[in-house]
gemmi code that builds the backbone of each chain (N, CA, C; Angstrom):
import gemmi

chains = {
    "A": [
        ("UNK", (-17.029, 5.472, 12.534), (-16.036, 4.523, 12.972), (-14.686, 5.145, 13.139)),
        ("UNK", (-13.722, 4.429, 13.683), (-12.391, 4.990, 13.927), (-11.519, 4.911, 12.693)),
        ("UNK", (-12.063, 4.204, 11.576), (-11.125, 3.618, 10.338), (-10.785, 4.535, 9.603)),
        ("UNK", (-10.051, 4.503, 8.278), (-10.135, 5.083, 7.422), (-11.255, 5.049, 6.589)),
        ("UNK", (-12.442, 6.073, 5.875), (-13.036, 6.030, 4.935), (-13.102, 6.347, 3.756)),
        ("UNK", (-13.178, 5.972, 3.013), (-13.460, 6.366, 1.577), (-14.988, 6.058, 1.053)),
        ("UNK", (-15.259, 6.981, -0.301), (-16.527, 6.932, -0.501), (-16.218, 7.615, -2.131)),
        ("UNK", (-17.129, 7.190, -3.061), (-18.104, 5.703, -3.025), (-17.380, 4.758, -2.879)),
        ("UNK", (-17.483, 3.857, -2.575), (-16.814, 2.413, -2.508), (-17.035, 1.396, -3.933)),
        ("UNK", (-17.830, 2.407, -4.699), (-18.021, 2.147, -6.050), (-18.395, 3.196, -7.103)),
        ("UNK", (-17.795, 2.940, -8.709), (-18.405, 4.212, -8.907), (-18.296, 3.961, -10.169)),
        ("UNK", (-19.476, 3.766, -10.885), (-19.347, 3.251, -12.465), (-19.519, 4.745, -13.382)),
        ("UNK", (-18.742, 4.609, -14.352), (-18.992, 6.252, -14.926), (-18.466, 5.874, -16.152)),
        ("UNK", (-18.607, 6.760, -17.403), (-18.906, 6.987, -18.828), (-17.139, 7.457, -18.910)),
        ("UNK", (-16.954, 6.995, -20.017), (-15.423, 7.686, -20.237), (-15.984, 9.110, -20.492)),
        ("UNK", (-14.897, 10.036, -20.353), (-14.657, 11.071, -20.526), (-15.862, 12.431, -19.557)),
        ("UNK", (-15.723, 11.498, -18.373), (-16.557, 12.396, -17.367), (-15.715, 12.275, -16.258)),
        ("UNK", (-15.962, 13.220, -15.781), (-15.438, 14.190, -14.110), (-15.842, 12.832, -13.310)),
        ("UNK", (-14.676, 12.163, -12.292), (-15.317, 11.185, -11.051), (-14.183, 12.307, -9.887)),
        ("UNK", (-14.809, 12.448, -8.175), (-14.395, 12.695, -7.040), (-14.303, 12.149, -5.991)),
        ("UNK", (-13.181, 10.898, -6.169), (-12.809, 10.506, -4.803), (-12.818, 10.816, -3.469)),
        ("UNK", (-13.802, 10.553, -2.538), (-12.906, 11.150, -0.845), (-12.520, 10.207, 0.040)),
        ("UNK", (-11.560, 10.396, 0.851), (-10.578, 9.841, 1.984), (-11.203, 10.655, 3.045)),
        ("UNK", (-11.397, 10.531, 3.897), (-11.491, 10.795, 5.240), (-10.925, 9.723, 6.129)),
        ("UNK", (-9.834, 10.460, 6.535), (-8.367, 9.817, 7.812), (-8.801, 9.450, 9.303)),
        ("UNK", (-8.190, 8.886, 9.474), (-8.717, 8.580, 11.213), (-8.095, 10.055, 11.415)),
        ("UNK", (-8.751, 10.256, 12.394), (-9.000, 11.798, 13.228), (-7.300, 11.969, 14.343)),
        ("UNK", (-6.580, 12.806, 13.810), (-5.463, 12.990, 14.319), (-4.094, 13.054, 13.124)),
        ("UNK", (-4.689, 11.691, 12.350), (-3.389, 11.132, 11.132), (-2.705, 12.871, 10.444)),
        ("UNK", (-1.954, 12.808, 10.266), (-1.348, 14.099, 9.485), (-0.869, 13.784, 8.314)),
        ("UNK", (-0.813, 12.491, 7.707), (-0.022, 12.234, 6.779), (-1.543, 11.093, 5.722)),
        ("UNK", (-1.732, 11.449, 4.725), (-2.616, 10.416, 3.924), (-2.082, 10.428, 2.993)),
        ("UNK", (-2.154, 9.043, 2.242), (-1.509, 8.696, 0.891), (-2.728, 8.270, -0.037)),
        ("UNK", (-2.537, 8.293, -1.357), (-3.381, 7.690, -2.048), (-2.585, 7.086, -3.165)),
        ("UNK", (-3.682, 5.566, -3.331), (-2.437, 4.950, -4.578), (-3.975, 4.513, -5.561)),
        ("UNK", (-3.340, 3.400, -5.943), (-4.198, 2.810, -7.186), (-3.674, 1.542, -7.296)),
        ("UNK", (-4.819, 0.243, -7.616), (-4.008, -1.118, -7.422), (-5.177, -1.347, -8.840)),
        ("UNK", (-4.446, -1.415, -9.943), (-5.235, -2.756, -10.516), (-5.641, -4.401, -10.155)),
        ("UNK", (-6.336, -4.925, -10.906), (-6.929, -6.257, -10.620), (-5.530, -7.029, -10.755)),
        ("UNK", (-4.927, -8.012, -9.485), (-3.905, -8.309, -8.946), (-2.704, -8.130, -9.541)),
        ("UNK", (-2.648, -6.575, -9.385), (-1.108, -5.959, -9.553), (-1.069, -5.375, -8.237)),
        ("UNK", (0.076, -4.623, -8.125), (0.593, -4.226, -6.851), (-0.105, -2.545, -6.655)),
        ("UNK", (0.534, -2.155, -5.676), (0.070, -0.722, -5.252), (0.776, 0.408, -5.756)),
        ("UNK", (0.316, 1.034, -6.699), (0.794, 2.414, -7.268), (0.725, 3.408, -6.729)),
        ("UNK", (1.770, 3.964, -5.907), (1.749, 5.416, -5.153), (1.345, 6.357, -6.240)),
        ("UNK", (0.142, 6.991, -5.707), (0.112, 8.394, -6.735), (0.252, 9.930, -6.088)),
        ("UNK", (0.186, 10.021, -5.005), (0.185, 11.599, -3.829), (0.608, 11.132, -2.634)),
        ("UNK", (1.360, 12.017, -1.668), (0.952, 11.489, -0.215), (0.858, 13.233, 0.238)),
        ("UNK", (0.277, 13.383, 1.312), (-0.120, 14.617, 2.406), (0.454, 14.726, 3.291)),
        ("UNK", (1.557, 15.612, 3.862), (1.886, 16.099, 5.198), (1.107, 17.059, 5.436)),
        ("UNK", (-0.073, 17.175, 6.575), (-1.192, 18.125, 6.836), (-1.998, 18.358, 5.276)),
        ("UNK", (-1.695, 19.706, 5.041), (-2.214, 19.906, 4.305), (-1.789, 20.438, 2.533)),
        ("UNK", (-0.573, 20.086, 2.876), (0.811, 20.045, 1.411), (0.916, 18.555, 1.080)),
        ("UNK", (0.773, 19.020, -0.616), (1.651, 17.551, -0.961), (3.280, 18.148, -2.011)),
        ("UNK", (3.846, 17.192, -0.737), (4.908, 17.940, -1.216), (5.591, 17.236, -2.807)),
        ("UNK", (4.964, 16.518, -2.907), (5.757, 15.350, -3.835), (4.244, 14.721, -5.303)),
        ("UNK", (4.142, 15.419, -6.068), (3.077, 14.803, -7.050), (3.598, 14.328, -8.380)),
        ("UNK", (4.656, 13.888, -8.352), (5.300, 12.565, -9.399), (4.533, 11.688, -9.441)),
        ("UNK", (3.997, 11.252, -8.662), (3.282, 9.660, -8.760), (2.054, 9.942, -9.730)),
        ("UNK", (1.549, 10.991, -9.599), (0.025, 11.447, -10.512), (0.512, 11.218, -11.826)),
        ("UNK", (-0.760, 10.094, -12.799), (-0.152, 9.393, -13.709), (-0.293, 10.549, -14.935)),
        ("UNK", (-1.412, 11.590, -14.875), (-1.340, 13.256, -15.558), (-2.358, 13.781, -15.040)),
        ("UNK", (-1.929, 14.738, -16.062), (-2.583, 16.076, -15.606), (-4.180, 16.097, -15.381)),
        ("UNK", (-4.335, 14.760, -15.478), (-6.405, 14.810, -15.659), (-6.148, 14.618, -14.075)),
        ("UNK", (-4.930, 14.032, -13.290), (-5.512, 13.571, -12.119), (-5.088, 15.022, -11.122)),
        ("UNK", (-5.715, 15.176, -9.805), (-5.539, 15.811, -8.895), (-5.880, 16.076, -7.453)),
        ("UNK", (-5.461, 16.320, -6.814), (-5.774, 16.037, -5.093), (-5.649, 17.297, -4.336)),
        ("UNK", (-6.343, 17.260, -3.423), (-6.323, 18.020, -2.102), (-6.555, 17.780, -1.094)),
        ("UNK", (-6.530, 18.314, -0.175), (-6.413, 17.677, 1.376), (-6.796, 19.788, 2.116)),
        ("UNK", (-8.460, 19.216, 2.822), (-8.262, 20.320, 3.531), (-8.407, 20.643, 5.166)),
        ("UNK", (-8.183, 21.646, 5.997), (-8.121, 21.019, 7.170), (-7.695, 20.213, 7.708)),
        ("UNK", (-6.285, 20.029, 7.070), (-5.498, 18.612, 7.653), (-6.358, 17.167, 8.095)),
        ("UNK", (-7.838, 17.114, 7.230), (-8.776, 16.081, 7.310), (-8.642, 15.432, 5.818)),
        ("UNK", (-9.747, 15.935, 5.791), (-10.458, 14.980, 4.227), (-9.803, 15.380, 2.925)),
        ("UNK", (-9.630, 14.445, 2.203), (-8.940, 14.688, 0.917), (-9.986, 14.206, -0.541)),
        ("UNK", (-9.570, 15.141, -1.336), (-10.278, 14.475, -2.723), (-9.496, 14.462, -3.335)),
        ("UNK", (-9.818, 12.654, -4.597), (-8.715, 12.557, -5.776), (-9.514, 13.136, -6.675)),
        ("UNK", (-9.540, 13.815, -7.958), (-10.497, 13.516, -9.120), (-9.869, 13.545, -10.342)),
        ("UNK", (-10.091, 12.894, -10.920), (-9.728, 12.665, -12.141), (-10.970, 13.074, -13.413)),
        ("UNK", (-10.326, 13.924, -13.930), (-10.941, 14.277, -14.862), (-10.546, 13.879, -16.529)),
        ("UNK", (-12.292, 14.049, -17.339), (-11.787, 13.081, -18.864), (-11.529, 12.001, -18.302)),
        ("UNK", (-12.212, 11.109, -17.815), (-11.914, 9.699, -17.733), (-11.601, 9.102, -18.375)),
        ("UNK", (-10.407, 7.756, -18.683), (-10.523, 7.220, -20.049), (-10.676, 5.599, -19.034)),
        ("UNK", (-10.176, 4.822, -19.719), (-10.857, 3.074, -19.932), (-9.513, 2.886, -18.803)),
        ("UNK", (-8.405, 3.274, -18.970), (-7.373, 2.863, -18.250), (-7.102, 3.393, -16.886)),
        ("UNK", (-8.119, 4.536, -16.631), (-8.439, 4.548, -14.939), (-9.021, 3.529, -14.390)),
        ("UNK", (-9.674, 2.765, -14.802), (-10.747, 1.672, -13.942), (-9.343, 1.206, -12.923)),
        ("UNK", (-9.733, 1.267, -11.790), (-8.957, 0.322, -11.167), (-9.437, 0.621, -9.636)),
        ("UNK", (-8.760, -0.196, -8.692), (-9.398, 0.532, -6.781), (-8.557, 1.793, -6.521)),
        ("UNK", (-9.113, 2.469, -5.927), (-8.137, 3.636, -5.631), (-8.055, 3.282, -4.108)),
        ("UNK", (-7.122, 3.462, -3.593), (-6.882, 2.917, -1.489), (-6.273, 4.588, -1.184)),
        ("UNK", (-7.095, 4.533, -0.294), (-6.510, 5.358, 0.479), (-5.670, 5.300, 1.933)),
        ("UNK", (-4.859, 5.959, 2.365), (-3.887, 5.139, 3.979), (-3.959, 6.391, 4.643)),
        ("UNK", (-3.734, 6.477, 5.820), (-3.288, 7.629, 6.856), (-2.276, 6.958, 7.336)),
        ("UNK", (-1.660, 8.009, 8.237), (-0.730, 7.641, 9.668), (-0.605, 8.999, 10.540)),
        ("UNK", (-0.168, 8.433, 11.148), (0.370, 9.864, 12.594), (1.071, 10.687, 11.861)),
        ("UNK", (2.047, 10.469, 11.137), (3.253, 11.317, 10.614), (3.542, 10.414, 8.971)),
        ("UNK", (3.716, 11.263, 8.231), (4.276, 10.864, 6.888), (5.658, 10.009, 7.422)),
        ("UNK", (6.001, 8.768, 6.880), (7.604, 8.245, 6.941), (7.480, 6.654, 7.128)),
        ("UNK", (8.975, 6.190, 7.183), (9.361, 4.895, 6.844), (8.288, 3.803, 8.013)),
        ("UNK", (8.571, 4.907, 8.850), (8.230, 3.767, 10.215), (6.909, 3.881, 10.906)),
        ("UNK", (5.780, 4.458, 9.707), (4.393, 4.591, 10.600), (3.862, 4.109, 9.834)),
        ("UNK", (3.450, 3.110, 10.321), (1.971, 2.138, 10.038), (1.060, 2.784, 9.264)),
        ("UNK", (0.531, 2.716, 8.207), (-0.262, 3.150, 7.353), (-1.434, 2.281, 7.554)),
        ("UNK", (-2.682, 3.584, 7.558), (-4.074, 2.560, 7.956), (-4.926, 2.598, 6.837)),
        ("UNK", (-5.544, 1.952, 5.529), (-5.728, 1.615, 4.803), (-7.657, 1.826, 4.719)),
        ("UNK", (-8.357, 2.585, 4.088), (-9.526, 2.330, 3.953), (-9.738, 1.037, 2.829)),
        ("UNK", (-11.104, 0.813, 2.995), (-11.474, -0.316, 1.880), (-11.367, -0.034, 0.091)),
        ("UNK", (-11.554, 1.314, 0.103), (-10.807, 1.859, -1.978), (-12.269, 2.150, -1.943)),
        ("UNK", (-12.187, 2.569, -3.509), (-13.344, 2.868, -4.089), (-12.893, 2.208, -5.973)),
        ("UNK", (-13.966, 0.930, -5.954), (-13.416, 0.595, -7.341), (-14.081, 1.715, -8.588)),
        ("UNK", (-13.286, 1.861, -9.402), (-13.896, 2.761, -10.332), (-14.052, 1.990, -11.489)),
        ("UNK", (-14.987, 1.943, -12.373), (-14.965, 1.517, -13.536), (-15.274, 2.428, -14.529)),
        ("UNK", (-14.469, 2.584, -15.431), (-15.536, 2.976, -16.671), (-15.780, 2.952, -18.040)),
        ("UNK", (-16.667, 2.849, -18.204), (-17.202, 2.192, -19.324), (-16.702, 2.795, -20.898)),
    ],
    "B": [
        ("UNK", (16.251, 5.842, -6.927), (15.300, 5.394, -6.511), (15.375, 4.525, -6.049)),
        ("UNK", (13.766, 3.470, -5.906), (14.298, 2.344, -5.080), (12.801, 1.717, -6.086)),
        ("UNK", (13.396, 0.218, -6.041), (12.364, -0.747, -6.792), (12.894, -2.105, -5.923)),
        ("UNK", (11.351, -2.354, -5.648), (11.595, -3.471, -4.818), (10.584, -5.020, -6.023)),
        ("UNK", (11.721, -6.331, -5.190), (10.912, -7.064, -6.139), (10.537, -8.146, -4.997)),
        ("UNK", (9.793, -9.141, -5.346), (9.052, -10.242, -4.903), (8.785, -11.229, -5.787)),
        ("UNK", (8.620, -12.816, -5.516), (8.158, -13.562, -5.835), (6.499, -13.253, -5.960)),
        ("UNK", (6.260, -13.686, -7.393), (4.887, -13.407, -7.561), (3.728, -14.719, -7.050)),
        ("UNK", (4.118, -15.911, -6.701), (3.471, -16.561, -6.394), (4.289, -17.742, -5.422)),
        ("UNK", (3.388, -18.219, -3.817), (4.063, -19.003, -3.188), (2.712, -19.696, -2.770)),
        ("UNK", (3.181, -21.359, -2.668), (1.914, -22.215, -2.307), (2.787, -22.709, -1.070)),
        ("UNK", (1.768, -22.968, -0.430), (2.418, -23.706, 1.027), (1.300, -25.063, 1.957)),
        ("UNK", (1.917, -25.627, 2.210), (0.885, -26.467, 3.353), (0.085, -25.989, 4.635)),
        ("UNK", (-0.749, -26.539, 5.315), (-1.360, -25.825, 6.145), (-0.535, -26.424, 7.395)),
        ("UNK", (-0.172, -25.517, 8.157), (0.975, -25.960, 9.585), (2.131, -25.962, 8.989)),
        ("UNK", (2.774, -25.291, 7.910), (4.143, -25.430, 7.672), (4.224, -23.844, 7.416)),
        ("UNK", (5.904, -23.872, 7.764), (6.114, -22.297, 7.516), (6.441, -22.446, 6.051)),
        ("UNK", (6.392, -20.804, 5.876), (6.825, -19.718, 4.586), (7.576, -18.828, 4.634)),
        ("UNK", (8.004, -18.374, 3.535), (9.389, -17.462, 3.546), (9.174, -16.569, 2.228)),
        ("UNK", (8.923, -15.419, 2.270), (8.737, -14.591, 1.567), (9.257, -13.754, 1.184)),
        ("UNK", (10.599, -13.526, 0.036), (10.900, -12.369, -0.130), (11.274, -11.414, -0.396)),
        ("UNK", (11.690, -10.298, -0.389), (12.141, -9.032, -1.005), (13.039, -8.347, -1.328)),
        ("UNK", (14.034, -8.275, -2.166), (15.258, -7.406, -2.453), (14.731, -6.266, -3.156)),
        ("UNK", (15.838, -5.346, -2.132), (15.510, -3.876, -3.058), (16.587, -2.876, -3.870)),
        ("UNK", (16.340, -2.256, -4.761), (17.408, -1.494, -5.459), (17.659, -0.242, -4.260)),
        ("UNK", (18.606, 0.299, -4.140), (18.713, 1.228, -2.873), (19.567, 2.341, -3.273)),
        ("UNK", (18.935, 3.732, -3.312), (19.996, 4.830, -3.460), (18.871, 5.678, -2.007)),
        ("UNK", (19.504, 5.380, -1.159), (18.262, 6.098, 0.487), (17.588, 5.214, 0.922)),
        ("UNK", (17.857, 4.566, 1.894), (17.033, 3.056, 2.556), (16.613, 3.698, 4.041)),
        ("UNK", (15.426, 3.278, 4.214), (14.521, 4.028, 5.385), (14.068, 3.002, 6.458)),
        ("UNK", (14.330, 1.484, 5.604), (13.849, 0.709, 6.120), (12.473, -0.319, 5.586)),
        ("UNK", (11.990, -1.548, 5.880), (11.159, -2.120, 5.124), (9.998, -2.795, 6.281)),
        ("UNK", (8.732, -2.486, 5.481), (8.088, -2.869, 6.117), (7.283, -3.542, 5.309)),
        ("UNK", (5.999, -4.631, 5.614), (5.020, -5.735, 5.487), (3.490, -5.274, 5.564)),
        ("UNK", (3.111, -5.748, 4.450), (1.199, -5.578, 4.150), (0.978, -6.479, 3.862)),
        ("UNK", (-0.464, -6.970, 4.812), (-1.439, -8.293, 4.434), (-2.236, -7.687, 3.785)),
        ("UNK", (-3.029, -8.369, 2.629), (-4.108, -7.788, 1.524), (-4.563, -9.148, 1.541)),
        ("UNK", (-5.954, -9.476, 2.069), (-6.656, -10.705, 1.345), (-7.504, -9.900, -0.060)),
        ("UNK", (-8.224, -10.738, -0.619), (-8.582, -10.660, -2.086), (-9.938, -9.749, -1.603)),
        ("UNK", (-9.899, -8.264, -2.493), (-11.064, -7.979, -2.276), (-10.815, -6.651, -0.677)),
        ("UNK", (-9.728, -6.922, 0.122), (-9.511, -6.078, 1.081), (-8.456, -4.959, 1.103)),
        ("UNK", (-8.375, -4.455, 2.295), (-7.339, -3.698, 2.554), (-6.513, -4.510, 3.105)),
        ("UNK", (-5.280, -3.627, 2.690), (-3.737, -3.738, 3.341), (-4.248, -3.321, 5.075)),
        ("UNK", (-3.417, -4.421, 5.168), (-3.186, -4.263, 7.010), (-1.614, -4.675, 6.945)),
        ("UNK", (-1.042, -3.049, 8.158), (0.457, -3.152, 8.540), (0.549, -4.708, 9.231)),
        ("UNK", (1.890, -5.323, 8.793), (2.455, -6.443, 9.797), (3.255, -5.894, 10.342)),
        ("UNK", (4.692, -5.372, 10.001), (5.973, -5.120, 10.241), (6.465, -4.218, 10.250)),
        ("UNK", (7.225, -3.544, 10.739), (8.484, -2.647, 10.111), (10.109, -3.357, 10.445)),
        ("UNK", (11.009, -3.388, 9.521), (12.471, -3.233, 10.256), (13.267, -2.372, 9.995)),
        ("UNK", (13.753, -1.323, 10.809), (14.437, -0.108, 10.200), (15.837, -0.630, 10.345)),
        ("UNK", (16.383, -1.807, 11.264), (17.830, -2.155, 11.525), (17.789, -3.610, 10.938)),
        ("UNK", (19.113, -4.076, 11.071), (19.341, -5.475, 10.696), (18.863, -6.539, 11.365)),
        ("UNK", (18.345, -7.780, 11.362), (17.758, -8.493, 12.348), (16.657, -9.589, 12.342)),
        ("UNK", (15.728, -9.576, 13.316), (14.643, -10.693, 13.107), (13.622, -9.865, 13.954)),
        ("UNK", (12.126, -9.391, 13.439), (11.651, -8.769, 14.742), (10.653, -10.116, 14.205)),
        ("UNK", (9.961, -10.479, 15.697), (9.049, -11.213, 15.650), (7.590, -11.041, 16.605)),
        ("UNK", (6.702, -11.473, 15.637), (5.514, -11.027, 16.306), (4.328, -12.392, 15.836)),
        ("UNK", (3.937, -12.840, 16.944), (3.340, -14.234, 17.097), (4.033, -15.085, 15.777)),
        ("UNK", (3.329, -15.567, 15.126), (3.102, -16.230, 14.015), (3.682, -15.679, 12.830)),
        ("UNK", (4.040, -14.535, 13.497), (4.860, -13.773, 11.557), (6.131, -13.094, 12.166)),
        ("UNK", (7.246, -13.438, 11.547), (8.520, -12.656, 11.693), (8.838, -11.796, 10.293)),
        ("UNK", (9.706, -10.668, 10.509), (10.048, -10.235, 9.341), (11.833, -9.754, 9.841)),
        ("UNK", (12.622, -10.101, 8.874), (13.895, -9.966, 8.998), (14.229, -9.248, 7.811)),
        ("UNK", (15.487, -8.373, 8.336), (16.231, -7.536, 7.212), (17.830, -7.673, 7.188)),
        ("UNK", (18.419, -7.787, 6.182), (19.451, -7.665, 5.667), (20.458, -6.159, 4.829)),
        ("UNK", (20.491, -5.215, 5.579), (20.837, -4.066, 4.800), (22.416, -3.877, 3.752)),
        ("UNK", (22.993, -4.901, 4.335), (24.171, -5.129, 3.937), (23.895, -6.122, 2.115)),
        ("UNK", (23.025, -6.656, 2.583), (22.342, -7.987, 0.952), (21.302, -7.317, 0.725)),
        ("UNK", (20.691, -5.995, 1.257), (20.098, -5.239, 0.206), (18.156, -6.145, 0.120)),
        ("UNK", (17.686, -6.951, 1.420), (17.202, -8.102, 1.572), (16.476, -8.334, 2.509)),
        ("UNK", (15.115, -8.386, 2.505), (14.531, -8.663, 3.708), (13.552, -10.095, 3.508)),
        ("UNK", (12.555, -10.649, 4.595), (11.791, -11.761, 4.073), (10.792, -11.494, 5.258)),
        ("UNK", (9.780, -12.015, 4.642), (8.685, -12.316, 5.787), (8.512, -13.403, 5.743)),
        ("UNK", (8.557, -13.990, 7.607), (8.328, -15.520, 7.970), (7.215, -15.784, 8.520)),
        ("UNK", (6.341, -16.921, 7.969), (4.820, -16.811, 8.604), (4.813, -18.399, 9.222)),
        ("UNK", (4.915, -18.690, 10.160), (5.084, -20.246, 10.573), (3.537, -20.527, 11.065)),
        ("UNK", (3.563, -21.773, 11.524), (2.175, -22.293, 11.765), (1.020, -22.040, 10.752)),
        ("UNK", (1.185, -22.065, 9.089), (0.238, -21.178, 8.373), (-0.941, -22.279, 8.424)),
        ("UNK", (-1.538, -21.078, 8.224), (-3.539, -21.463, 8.383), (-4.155, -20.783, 7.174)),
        ("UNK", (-5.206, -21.671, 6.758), (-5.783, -20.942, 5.897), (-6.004, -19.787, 5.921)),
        ("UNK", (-6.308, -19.200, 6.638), (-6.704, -17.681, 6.996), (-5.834, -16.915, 6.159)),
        ("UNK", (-4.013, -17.678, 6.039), (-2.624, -16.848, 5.695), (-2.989, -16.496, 4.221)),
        ("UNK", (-4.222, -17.102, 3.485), (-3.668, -17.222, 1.935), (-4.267, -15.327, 1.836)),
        ("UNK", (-3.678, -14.897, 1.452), (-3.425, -13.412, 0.899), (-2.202, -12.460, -0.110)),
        ("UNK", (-2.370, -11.768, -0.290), (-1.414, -10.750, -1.063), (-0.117, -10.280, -0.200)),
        ("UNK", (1.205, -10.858, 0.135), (2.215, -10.024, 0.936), (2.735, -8.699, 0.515)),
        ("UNK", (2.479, -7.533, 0.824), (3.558, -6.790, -0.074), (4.702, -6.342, 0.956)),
        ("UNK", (6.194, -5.952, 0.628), (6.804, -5.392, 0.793), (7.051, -3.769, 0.442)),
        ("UNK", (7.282, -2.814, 1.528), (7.019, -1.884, 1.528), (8.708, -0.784, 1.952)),
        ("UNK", (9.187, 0.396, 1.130), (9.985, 0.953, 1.734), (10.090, 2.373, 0.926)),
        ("UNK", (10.075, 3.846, 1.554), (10.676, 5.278, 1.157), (11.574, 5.017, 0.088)),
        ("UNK", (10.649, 5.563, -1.243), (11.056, 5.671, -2.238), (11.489, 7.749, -2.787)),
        ("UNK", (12.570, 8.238, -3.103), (12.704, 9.168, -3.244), (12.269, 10.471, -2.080)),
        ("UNK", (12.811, 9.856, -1.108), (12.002, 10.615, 0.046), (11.833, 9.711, 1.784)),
        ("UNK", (12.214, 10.421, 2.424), (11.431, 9.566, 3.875), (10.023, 9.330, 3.670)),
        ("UNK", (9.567, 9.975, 3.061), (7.423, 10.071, 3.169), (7.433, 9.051, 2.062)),
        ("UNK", (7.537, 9.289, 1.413), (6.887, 8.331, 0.187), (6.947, 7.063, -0.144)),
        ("UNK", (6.426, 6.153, 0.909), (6.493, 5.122, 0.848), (6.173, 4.326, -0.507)),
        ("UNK", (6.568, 3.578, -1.074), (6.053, 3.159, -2.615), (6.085, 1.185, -1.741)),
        ("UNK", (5.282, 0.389, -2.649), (5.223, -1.036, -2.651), (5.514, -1.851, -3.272)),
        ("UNK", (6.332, -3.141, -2.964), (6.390, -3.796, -4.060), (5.655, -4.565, -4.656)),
        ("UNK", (5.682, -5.380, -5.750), (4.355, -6.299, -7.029), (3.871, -7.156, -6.002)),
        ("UNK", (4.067, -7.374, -4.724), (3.157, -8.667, -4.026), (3.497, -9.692, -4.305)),
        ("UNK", (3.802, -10.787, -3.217), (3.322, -12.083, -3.244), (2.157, -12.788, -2.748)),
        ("UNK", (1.208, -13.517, -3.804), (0.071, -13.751, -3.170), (0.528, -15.446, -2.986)),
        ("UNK", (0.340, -15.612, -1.410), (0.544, -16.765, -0.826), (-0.880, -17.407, -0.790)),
        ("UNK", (-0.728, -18.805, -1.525), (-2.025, -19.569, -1.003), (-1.591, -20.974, -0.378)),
        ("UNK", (-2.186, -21.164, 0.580), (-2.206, -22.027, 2.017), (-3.487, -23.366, 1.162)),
        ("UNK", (-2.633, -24.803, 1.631), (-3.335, -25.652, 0.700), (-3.279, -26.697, 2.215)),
        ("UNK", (-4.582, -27.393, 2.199), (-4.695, -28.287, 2.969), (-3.509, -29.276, 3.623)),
    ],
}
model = gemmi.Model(1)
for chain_id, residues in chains.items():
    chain = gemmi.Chain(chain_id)
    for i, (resn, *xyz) in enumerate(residues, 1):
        res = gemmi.Residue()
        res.name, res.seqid = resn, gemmi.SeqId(i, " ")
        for name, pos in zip(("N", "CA", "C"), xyz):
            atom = gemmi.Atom()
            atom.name, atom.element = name, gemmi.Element(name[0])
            atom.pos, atom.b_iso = gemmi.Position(*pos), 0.0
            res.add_atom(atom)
        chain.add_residue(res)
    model.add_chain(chain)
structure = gemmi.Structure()
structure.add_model(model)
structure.setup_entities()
């Protein structure tokens, strides 16, 4: 499809185990973000991607979490040592260009739970 | 930085407008833009306003105030369809880094 994807779109796992998010951007986007929304709270920026730099990783809540982006395509989050307070959707967005004024295109998340 | 806030909850009639909206703390303003989230979905862009004004697009306007630090989203003719999550959106510490605010989830009542 032309959308944004992410995968799994679910992903139940044991505390204190390795989970690997992927984003795959609509084909062109140069810029992908990834956040985190708990059950109806708002959207937590955690990374965003110009190509293939992130220039900015403040938002990463620690050091278990981490991202890449290669080929100015597909990106992985993973978080490692899972604990109880990761469960939440992770969303992923693209756009043409990182910035104020480009439309961010949103895959469906991948809820994580874990147990 | 910048922290934006919202009303956390708005009920409305079905065929009446709504008004939604957002003040932000501002040290670098890039401009504000609008996300629909129904329950369970993705954010879909509505808006951007990078200047002062009213931009309008069918059934949903979004206006900004840079001077009151203030924007709102206007959704007239609402239909059930409207009841969803609004967020307000603007470059936090950066042109790129867009951050969001807590959402208003609007529900549309007969």
């Amino acid at each position: 499809g032309a959308g944004v994807s992410q995968s799994p779109s679910n992903k139940v796992t044991e505390k204190g185990k390795d989970v690997e998010l992927r984003c795959d951007p609509i084909s062109g986007h140069t810029a992908l973000y990834w956040y985190r929304q708990s059950l109806g709270q708002g959207l937590e920026f955690l990374i965003y991607f110009q190509g293939n730099s992130a220039p900015d990783k403040s938002g990463l809540p620690s050091d278990r979490f981490s991202a890449e982006r290669t080929g100015g395509s597909v990106s992985t989050l993973t978080i490692q040592r899972t604990q109880q307070e990761d469960s939440a959707v992770y969303l992923c967005a693209s756009s043409l260009q990182a910035g104020a004024d480009q439309p961010q295109h949103f895959g469906d998340g991948t809820r994580l739970s874990i147990l | 930085g910048q922290s934006l806030e919202q009303p956390s909850e708005v009920t409305a009639v079905e065929g009446a407008i709504v008004q939604i909206n957002c003040t932000y703390q501002t040290s670098g303003f890039y401009g504000l833009s609008w996300y629909q989230q129904h329950d369970g979905g993705a954010p879909t862009f509505l808006s951007y306003n990078a200047l002062d004004g009213l931009e309008e697009t069918g059934r949903f306007s979004s206006f900004l105030s840079r001077s009151d630090s203030y924007g709102y989203l206007l959704l007239q003719e609402l239909q059930m369809k409207d009841s969803a999550s609004y967020f307000c959106a603007t470059p936090r510490g950066g042109y790129q880094k867009v951050t969001f605010g807590t959402g208003t989830k609007l529900q549309v009542i007969p």
